[in-house]
KOLKOL-628360 format. One line per field, with one value per atom (N, C-alpha, C, CB): chain; x, y, z; residue number from 1. Coordinates in nm, 4 decimals, decimal comma. Glycine has a CB too. Layout:
BEGIN
kette (A	...)
east (X	...)
north (Y	...)
up (Z	...)
nr (NUM	...)
//
This chain:
BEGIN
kette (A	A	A	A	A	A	A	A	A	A	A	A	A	A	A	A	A	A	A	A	A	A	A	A	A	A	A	A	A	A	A	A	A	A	A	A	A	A	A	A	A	A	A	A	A	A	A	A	A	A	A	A	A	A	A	A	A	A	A	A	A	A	A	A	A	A	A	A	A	A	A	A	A	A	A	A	A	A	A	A	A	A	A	A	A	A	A	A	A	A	A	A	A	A	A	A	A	A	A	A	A	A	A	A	A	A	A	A	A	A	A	A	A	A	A	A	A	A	A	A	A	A	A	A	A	A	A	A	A	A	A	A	A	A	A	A	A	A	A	A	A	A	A	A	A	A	A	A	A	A	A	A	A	A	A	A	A	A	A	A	A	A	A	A	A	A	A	A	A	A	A	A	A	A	A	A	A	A	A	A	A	A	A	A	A	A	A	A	A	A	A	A	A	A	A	A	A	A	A	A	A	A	A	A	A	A	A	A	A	A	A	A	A	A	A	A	A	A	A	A	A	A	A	A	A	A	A	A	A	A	A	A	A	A	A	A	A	A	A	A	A	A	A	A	A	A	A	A	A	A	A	A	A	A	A	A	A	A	A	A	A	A	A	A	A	A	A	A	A	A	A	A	A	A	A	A	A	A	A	A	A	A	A	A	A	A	A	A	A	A	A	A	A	A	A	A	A	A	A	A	A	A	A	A	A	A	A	A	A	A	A	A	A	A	A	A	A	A	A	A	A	A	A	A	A	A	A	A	A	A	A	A	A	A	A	A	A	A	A	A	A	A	A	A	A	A	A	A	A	A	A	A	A	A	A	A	A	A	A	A	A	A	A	A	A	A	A	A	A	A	A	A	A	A	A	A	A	A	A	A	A	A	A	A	A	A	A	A	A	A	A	A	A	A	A	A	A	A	A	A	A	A	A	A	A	A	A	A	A	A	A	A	A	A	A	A	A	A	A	A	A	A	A	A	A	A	A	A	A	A	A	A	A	A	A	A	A	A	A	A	A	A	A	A	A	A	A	A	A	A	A	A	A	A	A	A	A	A	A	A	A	A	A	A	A	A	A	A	A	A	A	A	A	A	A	A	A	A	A	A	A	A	A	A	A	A	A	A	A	A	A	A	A	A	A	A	A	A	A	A	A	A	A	A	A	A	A	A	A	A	A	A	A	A	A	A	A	A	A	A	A	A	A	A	A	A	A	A	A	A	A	A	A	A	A	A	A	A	A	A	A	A	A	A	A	A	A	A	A	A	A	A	A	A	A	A	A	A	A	A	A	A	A	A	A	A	A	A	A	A	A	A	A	A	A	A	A	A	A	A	A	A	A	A)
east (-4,2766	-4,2112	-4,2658	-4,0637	-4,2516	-4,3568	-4,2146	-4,4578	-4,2321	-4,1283	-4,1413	-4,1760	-4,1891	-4,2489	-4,1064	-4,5052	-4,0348	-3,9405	-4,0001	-3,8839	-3,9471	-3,9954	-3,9714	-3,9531	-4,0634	-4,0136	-3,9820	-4,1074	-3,8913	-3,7387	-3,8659	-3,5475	-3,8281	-3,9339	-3,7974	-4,0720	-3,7743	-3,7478	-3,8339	-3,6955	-3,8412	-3,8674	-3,8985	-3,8106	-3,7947	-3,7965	-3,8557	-3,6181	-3,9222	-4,0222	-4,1340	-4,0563	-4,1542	-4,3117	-4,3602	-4,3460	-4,4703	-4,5184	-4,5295	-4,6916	-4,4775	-4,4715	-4,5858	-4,4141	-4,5629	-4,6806	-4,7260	-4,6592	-4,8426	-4,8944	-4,8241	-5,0823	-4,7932	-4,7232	-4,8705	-4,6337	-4,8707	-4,9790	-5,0386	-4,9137	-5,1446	-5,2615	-5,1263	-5,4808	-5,1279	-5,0443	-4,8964	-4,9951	-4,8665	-4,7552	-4,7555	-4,7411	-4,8940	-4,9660	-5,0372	-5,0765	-5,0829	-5,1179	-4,9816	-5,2244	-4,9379	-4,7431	-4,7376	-4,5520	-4,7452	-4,7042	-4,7404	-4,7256	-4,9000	-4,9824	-5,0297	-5,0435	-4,9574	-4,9277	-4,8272	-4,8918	-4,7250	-4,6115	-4,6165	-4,4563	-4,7008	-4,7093	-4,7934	-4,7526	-4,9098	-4,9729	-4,8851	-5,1006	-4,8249	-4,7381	-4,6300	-4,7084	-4,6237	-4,5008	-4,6106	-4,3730	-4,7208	-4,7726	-4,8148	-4,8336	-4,8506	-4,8969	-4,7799	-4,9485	-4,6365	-4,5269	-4,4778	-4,4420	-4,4755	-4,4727	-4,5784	-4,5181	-4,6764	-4,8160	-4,7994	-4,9537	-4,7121	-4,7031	-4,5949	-4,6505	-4,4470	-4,3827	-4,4238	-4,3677	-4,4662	-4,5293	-4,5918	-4,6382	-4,6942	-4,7688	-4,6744	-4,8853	-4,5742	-4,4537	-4,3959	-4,3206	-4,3317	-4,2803	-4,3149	-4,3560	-4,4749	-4,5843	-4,6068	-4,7765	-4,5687	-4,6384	-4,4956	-4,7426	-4,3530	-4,2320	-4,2118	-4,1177	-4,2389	-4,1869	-4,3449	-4,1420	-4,3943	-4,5012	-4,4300	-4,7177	-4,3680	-4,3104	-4,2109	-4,2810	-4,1484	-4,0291	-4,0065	-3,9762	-4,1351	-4,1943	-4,2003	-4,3101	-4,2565	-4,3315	-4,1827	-4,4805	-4,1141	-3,9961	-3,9244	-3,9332	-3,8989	-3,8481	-3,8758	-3,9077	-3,9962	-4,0579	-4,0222	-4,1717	-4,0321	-3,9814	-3,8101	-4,0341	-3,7515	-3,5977	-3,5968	-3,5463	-3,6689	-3,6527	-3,6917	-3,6390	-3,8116	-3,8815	-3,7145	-4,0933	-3,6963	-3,5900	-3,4383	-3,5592	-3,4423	-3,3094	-3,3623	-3,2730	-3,4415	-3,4981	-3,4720	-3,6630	-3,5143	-3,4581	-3,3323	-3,4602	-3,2440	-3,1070	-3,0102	-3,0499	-3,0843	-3,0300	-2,9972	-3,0789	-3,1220	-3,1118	-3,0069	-3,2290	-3,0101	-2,9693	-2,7968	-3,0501	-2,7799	-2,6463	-2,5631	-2,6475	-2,6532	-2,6724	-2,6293	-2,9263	-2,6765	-2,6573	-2,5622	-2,6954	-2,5050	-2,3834	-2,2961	-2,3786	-2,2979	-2,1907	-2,1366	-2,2121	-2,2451	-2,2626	-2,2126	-2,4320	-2,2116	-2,1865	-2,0091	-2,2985	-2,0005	-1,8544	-1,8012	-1,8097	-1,8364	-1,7344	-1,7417	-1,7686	-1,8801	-1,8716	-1,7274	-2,0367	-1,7656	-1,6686	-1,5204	-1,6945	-1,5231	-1,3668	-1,3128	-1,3751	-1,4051	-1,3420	-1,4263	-1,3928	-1,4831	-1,4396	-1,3262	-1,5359	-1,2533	-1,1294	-1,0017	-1,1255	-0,9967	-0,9645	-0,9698	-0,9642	-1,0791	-1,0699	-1,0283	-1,1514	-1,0371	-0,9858	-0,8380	-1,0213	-0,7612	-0,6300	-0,5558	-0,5892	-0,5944	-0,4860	-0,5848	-0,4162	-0,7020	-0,7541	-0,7640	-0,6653	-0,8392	-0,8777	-0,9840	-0,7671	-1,0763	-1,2062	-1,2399	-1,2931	-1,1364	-1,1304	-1,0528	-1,0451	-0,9502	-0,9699	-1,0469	-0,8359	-1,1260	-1,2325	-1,3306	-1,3238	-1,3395	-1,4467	-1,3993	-1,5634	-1,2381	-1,2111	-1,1473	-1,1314	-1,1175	-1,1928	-1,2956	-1,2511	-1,3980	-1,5054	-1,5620	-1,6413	-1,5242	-1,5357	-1,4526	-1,5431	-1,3389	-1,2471	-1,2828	-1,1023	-1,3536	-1,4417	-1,5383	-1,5060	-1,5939	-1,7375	-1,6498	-1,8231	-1,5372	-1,5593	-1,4640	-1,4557	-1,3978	-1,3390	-1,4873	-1,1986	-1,5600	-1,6835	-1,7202	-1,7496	-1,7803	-1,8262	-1,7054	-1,7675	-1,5576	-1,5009	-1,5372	-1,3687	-1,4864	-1,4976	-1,6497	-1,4819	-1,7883	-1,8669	-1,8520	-1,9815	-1,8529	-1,8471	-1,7265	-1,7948	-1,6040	-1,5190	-1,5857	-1,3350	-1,6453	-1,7518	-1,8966	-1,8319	-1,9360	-2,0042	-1,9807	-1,9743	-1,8316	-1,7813	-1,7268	-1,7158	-1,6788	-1,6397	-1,7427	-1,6146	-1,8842	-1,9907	-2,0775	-2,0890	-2,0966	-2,1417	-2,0264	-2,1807	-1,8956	-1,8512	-1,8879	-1,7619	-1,9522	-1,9420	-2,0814	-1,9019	-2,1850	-2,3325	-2,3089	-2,4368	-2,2192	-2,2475	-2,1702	-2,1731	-2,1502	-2,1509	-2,0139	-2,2666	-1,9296	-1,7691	-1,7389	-1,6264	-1,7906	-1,7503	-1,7918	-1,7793	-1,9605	-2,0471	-1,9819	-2,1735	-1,9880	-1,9386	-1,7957	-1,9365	-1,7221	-1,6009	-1,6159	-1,4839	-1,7202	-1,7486	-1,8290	-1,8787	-1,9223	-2,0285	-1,9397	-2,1210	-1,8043	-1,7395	-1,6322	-1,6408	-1,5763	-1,5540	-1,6234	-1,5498	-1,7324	-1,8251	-1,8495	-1,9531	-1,8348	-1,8758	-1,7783	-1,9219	-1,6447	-1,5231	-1,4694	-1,4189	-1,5207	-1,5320	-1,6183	-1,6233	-1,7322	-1,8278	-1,8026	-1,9548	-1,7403	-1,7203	-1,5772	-1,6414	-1,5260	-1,3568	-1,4477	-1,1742	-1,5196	-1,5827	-1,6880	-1,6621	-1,7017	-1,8056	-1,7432	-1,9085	-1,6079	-1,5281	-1,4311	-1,4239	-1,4792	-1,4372	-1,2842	-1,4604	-1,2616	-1,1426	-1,0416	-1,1733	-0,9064	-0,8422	-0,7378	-0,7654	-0,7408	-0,7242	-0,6089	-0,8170)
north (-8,7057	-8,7516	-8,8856	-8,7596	-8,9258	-9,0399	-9,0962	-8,9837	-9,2426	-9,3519	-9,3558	-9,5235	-9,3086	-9,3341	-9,2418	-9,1721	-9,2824	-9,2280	-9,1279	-9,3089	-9,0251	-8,9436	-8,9657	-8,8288	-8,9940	-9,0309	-8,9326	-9,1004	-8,9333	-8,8298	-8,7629	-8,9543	-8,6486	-8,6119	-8,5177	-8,5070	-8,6057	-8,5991	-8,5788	-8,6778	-8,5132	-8,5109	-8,6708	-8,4175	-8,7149	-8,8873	-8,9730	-8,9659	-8,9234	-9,0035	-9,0383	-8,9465	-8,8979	-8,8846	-8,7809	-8,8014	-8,7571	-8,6709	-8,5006	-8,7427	-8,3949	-8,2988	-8,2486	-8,2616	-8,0761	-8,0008	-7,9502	-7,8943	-7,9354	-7,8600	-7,7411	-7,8211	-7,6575	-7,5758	-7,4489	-7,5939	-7,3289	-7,2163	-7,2006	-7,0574	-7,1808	-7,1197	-6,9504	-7,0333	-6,9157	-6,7665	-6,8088	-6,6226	-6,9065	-7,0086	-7,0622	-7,1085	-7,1016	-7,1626	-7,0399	-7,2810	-6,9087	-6,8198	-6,7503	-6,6964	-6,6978	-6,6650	-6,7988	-6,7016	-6,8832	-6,9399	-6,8927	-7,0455	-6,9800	-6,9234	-6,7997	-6,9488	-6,7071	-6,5656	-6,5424	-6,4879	-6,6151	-6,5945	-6,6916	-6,6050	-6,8276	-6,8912	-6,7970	-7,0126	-6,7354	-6,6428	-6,5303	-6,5596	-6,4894	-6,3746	-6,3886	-6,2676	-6,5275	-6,5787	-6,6280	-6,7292	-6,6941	-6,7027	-6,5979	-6,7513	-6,4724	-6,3785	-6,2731	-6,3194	-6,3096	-6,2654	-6,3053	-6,3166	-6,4436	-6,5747	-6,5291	-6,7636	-6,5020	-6,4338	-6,2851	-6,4146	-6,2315	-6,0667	-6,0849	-5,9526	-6,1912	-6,2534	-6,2553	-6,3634	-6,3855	-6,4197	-6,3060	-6,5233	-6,2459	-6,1816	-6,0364	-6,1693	-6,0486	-5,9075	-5,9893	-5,8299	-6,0616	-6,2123	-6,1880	-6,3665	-6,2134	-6,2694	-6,0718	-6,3766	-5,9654	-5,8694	-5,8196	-5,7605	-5,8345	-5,7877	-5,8305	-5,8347	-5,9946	-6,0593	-6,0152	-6,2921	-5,9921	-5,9739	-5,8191	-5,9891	-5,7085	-5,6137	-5,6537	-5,5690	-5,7268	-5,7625	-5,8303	-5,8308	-5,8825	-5,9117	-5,8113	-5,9749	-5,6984	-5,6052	-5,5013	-5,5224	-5,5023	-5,4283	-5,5317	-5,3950	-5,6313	-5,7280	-5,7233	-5,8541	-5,6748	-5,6312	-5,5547	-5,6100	-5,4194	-5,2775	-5,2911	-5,1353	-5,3256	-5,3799	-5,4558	-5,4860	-5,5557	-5,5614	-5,5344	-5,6112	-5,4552	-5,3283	-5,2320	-5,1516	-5,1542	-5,0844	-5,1433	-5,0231	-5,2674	-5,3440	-5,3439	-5,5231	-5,3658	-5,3691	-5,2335	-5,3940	-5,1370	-4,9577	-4,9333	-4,8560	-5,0052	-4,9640	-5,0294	-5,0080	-5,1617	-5,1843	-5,1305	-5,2267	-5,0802	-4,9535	-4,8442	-4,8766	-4,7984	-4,6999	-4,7458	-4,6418	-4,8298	-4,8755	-4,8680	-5,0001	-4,9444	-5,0160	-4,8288	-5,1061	-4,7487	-4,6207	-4,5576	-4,5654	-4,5647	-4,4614	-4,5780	-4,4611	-4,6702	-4,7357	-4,7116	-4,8389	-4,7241	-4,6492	-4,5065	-4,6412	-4,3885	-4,2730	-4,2906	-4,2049	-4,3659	-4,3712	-4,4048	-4,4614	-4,5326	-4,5851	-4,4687	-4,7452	-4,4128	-4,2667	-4,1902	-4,1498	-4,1285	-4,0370	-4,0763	-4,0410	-4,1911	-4,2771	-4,2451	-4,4478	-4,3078	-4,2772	-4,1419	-4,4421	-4,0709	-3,9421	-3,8526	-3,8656	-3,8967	-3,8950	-3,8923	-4,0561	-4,0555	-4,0704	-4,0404	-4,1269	-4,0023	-3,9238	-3,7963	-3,9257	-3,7205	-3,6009	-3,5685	-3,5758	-3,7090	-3,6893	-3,7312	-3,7346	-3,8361	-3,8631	-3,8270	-4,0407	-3,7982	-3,6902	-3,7810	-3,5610	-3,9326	-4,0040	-4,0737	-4,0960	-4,0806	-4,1433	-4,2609	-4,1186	-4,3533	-4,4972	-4,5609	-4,5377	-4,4380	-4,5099	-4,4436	-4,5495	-4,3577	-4,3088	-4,4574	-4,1479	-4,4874	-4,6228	-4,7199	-4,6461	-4,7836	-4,8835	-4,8862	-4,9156	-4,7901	-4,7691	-4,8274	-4,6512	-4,7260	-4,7564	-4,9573	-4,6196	-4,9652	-5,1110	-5,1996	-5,1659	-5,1548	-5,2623	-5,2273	-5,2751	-5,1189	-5,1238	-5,2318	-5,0141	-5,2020	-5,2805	-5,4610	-5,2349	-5,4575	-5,5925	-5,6789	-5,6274	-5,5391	-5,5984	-5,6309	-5,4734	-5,5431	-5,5907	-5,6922	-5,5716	-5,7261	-5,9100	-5,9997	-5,9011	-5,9767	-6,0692	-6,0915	-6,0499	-5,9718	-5,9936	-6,0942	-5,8499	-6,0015	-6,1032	-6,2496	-6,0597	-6,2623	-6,3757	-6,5442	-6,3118	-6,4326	-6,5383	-6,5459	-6,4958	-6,4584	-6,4366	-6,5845	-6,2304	-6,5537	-6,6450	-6,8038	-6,6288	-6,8600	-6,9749	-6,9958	-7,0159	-6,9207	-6,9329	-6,9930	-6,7964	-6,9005	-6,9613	-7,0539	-6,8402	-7,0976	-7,2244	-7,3300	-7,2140	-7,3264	-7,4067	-7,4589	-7,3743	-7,4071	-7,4462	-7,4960	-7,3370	-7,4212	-7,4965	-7,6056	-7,4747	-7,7261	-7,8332	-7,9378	-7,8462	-7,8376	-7,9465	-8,0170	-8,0705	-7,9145	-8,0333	-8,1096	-7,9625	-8,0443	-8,1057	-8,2341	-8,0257	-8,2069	-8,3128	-8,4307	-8,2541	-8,3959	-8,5199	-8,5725	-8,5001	-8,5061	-8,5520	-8,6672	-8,4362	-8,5845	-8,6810	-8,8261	-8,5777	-8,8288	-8,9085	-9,0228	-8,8490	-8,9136	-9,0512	-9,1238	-8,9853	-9,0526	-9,1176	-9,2428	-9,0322	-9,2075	-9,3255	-9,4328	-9,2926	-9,3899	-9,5045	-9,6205	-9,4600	-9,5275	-9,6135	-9,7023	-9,5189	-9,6121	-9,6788	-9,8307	-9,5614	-9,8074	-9,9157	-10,0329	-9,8792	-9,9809	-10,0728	-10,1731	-9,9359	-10,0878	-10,1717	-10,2758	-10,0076	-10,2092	-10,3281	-10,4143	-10,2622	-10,3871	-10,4966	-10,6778	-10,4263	-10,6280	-10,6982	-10,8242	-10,5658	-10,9495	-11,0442	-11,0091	-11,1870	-10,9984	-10,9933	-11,1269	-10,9489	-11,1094	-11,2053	-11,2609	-11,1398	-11,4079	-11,4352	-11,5181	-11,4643)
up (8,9405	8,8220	8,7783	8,8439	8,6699	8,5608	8,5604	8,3700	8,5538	8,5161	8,3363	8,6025	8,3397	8,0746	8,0566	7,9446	7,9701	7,8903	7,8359	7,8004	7,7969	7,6786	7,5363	7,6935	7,4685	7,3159	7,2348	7,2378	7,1676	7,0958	6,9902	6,9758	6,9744	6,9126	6,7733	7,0401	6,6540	6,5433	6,4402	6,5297	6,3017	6,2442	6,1382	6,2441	6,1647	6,0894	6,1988	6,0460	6,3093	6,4013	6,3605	6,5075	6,3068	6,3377	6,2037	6,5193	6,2190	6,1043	6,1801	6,0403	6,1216	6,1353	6,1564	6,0659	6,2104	6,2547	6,1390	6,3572	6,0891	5,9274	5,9468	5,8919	5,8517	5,8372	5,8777	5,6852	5,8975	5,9448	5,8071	6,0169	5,8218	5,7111	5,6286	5,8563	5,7149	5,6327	5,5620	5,7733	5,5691	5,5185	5,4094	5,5835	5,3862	5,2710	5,1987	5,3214	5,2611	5,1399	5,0702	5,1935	5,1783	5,0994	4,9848	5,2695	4,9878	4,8819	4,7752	4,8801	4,7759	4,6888	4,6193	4,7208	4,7090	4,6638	4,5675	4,7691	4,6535	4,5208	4,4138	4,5669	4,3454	4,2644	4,1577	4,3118	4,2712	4,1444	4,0725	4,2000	4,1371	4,0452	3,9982	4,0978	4,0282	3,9193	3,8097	3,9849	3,7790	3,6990	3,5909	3,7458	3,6765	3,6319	3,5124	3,7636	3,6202	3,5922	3,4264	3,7041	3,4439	3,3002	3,2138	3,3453	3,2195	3,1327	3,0680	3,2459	3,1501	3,1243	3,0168	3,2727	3,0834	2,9611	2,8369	2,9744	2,8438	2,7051	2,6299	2,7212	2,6671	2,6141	2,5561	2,7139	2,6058	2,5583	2,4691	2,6846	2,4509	2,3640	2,2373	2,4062	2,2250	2,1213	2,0508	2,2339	2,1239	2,0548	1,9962	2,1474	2,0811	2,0165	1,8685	2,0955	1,9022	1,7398	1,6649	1,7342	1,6875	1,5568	1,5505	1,5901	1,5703	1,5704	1,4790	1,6882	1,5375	1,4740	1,3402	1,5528	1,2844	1,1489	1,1125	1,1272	1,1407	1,0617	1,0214	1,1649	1,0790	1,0858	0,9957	1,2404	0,9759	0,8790	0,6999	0,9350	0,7392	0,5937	0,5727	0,5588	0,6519	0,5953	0,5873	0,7132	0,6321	0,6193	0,4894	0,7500	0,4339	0,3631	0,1963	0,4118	0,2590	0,1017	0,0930	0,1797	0,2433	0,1937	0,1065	0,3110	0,1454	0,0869	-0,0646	0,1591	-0,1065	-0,2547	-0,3391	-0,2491	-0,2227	-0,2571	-0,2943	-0,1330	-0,2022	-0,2033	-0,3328	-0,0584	-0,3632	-0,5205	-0,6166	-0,5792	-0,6558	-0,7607	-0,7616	-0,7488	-0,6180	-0,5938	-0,5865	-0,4741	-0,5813	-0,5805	-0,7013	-0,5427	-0,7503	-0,9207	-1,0015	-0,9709	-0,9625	-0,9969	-1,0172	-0,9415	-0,8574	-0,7493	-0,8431	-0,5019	-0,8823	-0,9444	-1,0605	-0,9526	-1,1196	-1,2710	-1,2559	-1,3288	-1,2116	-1,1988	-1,1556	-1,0930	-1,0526	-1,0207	-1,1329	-0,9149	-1,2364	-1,3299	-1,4366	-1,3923	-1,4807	-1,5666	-1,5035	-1,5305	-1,4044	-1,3337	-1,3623	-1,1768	-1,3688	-1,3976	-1,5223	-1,4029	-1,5718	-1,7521	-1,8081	-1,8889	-1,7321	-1,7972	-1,7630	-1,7901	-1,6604	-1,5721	-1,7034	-1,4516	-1,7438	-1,7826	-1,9455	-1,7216	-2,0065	-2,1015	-2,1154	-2,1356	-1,9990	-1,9749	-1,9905	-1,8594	-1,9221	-1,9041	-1,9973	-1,8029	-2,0576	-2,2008	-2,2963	-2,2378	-2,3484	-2,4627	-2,5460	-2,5163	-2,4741	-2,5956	-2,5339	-2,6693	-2,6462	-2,5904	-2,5715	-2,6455	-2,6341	-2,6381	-2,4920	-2,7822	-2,4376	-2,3191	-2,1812	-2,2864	-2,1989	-2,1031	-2,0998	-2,1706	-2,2525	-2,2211	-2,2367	-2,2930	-2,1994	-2,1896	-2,0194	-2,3128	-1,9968	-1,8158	-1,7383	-1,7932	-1,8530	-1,7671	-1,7947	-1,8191	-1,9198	-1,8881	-1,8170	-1,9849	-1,8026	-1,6652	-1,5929	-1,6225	-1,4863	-1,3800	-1,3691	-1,3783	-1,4664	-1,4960	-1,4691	-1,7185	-1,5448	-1,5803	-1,3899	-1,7894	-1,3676	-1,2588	-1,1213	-1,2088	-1,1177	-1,0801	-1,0569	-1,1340	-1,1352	-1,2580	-1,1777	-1,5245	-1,2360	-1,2000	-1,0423	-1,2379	-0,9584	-0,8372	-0,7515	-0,8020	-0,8231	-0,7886	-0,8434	-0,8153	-0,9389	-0,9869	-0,8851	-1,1432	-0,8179	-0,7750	-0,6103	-0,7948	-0,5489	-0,4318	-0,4561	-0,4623	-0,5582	-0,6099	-0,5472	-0,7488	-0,6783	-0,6176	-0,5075	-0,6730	-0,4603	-0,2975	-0,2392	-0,2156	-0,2129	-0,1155	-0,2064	-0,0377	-0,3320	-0,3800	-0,3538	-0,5343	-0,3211	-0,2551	-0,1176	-0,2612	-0,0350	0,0949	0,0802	0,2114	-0,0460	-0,0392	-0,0466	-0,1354	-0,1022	-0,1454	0,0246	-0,3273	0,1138	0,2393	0,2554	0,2145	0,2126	0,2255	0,3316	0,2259	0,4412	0,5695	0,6301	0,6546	0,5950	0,5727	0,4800	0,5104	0,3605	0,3021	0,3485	0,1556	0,4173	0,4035	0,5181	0,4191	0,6110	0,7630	0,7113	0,8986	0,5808	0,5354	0,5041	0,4144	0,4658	0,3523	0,4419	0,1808	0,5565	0,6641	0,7498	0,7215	0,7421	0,8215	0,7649	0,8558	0,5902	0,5192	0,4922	0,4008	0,4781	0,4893	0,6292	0,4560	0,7250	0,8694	0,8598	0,9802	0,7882	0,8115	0,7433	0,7803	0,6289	0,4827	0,5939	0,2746	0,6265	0,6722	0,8053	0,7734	0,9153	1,0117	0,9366	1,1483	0,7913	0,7731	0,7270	0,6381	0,7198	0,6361	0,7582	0,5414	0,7566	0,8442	0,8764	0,7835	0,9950	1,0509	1,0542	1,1766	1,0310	0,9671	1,1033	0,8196	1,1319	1,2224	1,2469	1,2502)
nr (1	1	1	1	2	2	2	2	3	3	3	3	4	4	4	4	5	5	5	5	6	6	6	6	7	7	7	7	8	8	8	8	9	9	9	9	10	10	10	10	11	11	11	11	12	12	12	12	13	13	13	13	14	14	14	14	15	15	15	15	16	16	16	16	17	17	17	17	18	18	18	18	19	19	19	19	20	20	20	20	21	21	21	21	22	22	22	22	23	23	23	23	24	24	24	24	25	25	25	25	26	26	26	26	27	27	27	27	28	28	28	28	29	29	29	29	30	30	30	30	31	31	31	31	32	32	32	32	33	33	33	33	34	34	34	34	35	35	35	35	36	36	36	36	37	37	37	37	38	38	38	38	39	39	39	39	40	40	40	40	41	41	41	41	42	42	42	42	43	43	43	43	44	44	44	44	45	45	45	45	46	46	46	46	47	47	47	47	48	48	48	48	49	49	49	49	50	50	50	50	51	51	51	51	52	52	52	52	53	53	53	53	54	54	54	54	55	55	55	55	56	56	56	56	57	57	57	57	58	58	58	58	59	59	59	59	60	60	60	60	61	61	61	61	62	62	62	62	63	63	63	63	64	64	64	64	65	65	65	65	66	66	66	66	67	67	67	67	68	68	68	68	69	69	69	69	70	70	70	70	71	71	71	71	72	72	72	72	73	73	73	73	74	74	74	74	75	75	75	75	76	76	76	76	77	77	77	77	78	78	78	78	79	79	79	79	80	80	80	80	81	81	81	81	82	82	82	82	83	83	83	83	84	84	84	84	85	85	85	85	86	86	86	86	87	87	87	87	88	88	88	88	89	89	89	89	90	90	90	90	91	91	91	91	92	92	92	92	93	93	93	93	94	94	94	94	95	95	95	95	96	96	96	96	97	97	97	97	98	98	98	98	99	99	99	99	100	100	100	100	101	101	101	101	102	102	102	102	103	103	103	103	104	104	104	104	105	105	105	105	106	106	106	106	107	107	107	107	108	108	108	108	109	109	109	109	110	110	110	110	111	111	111	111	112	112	112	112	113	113	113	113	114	114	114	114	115	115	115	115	116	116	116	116	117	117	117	117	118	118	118	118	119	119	119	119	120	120	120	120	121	121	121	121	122	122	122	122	123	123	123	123	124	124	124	124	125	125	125	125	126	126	126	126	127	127	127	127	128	128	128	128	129	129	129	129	130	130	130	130	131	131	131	131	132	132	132	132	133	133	133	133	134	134	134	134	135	135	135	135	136	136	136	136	137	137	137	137	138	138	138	138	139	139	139	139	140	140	140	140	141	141	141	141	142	142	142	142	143	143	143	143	144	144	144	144	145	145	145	145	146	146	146	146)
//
């Protein structure tokens, strides 16, 4: 037996054993195919949304289709109305005063759709917060009375 202490063999002693060569390729194995993984990503990413453009267009050629066709089925319904209504009281003045309160209830309806959402274009909330801050600032700019 040796009188030498044995010195404590900790990790915060001393510098560690290198980790094995097959320790260090596992890594590097899995960094590559997570890279590779992130690449296969992207590259599905970059070809969906160019898909997804192209499908944006045709969505919206067909929305251009369906106007007309609206614009039509509407027209035919309000016909259908006041010939309804010409049919049933046997006067022609109100088959087409039908079909124009359709028409005009229409109009109205878009028209109050209209101001509704040009109301909210102009930012109420915003300004109401703008005009808050300003009144906030205006009152601390003003010497406090002592």
């Amino acid at each position: 037996m040796s009188d030498i202490p044995e010195a404590p063999t900790s990790p915060a002693d001393g510098p560690t054993a290198p980790s094995p060569p097959g320790e260090l390729d596992a890594w590097l194995g899995m960094l590559r195919q997570a890279a590779a993984a992130g690449a296969t990503l992207s590259s599905l990413a970059g070809l969906e949304l160019r898909l997804a453009l192209a499908d944006g267009r045709r969505l919206l050629l067909l929305g251009l289709l369906i106007l007309p066709l609206a614009g039509l089925a509407w027209l035919g319904f309000s016909a259908l109305v006041g010939w309804w209504v010409w049919q049933a009281l046997d006067a022609v003045t109100h088959g087409l005063l039908a079909f124009l309160a359709l028409q005009l209830g229409a109009l109205l309806a878009v028209i109050l759709a209209c101001r509704r959402y040009a109301a909210s274009l102009s930012l109420p909330a915003t300004r109401r917060h703008l005009r808050a801050l300003m009144e906030g600032a205006g009152d601390g700019a003003k010497p406090a009375d002592r």
